[in-house]
N, C-alpha and C positions, 0 to 999 in steps of 0.2 A: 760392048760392055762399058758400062761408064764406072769410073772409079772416083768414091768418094774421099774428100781429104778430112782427115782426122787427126787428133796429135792429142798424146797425151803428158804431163808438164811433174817430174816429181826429183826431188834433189836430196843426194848423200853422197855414202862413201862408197864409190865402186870398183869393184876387184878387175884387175886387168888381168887376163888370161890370152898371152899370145900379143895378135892386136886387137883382139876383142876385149869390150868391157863388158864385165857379168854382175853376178850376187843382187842381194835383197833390191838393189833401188832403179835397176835395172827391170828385173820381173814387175816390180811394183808401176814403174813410168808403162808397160806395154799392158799391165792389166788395165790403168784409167786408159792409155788410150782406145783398149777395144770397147769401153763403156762410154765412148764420143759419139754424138752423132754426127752425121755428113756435116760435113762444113766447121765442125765446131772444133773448138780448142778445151779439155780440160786440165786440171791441175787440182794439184791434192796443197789441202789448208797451210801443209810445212810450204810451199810455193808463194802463195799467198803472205803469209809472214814474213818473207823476206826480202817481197816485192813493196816498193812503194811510188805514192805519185798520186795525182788525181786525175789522169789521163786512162787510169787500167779501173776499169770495173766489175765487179762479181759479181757474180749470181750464185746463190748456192743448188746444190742440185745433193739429190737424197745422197745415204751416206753410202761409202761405197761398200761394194759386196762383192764377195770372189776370191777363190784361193789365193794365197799369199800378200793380202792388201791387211795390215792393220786395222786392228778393230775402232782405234780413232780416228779415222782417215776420214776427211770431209772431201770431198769433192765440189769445186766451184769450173764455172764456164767465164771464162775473160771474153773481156768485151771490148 
């Protein structure tokens, strides 16, 4: 079985529980990344805004959809 790499990219404030980190921005990073295709990298538009450079490029891709994602959530593909 081959395994696809995927990764999905979102930044806030997360609740440490133990040694694990949880809450909102945690579910929210594993919701884009189950909406990556193989090989790809996403990231939500808050990512995007705090990134800069002319080396990282975006693509946007539809908005995103699925429990516990923001209804303004843009989803982009780094390149």
């Amino acid at each position: 079985m081959a395994w696809a790499n995927q990764a999905g990219l979102h930044t806030g404030l997360c609740e440490m529980r133990g040694n694990q980190a949880g809450g909102d921005t945690v579910e929210i990073t594993k919701q884009v990344a189950g909406q990556a295709a193989a090989n790809e990298v996403l990231l939500t538009n808050t990512v995007r805004d705090l990134v800069s450079g002319p080396e990282i490029i975006f693509s946007e891709r539809d908005a995103a959809s699925g429990a516990g994602l923001p209804a303004n959530c843009q989803l982009l593909a780094a390149a």
